[in-house]
N, C-alpha and C positions, 0 to 999 in steps of 0.2 A: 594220188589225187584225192581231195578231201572235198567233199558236199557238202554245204552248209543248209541245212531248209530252216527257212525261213518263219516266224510264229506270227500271226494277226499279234497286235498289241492289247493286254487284258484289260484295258479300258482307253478311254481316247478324253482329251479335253475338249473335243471340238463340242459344242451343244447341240450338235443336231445328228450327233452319232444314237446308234439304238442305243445304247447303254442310259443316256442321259432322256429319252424320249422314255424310258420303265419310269425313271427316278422321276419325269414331269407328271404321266400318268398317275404314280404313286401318290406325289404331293398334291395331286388333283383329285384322285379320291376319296383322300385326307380330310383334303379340306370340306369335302361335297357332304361327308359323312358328318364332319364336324356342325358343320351347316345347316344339317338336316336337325342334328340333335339338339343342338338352338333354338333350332323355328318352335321342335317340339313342347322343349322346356318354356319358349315364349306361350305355348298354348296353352298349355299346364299351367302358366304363372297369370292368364289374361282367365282362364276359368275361376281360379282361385279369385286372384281381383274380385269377377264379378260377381262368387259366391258371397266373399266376403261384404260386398255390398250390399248385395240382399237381404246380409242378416245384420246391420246397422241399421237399415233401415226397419229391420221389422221390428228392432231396440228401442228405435227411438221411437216408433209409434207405442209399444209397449211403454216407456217412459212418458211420452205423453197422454196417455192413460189412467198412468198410477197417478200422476201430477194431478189429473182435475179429479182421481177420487181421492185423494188426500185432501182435495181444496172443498170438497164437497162434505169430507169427513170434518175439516176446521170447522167448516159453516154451520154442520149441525151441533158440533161440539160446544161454539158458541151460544147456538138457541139452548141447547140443553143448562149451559152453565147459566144464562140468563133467567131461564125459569128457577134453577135452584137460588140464586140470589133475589128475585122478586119470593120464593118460598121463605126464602132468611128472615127478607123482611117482614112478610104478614105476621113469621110464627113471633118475630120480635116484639111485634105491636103488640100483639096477642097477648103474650106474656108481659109486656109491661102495662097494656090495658089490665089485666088480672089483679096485676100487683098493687095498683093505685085505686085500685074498687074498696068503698066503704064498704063495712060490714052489714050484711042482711041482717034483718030484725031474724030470720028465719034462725039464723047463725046459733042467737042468743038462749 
């Protein structure tokens, strides 16, 4: 006479065997992990954001700075160029007043 014993089966398709409850577990701390290191990367990515922000901003006040002293630097640039050509002229006059002068008796 021959015994046959019997084996449990080494996996089942049913979805509610334990086998398939590791593998949901699994996928579920897959995902929680995954999840987590998102959120992280999202905070990482939302400080940068707002670093980066802060230093446009402090560009463009820098930029707006340099702007009115360059407008400041024009304006005097200006005055200055003005007086030298108000200088042009008198020295012009000057010399051609000089030039058109009769000769002093003292000359002689």
């Amino acid at each position: 006479f021959f015994l046959m014993i019997r084996r449990p089966p080494r996996s089942t398709q049913s979805r509610s065997s334990a086998a398939s409850d590791v593998y949901k577990r699994q996928d579920l701390d897959q995902l929680k992990g995954q999840t987590q290191h998102i959120a992280e990367n999202n905070n990482q990515l939302d400080q940068t954001f707002e670093e980066l922000r802060a230093k446009i901003g402090d560009l463009m006040k820098f930029n707006k700075q340099l702007l009115e002293e360059l407008e400041r630097f024009i304006e005097e640039d200006e005055r200055v160029q003005q007086i030298l050509d108000r200088r042009e002229r008198v020295i012009s006059l000057v010399n051609s007043c000089l030039l058109y002068t009769s000769p002093s008796p003292r000359d002689s």
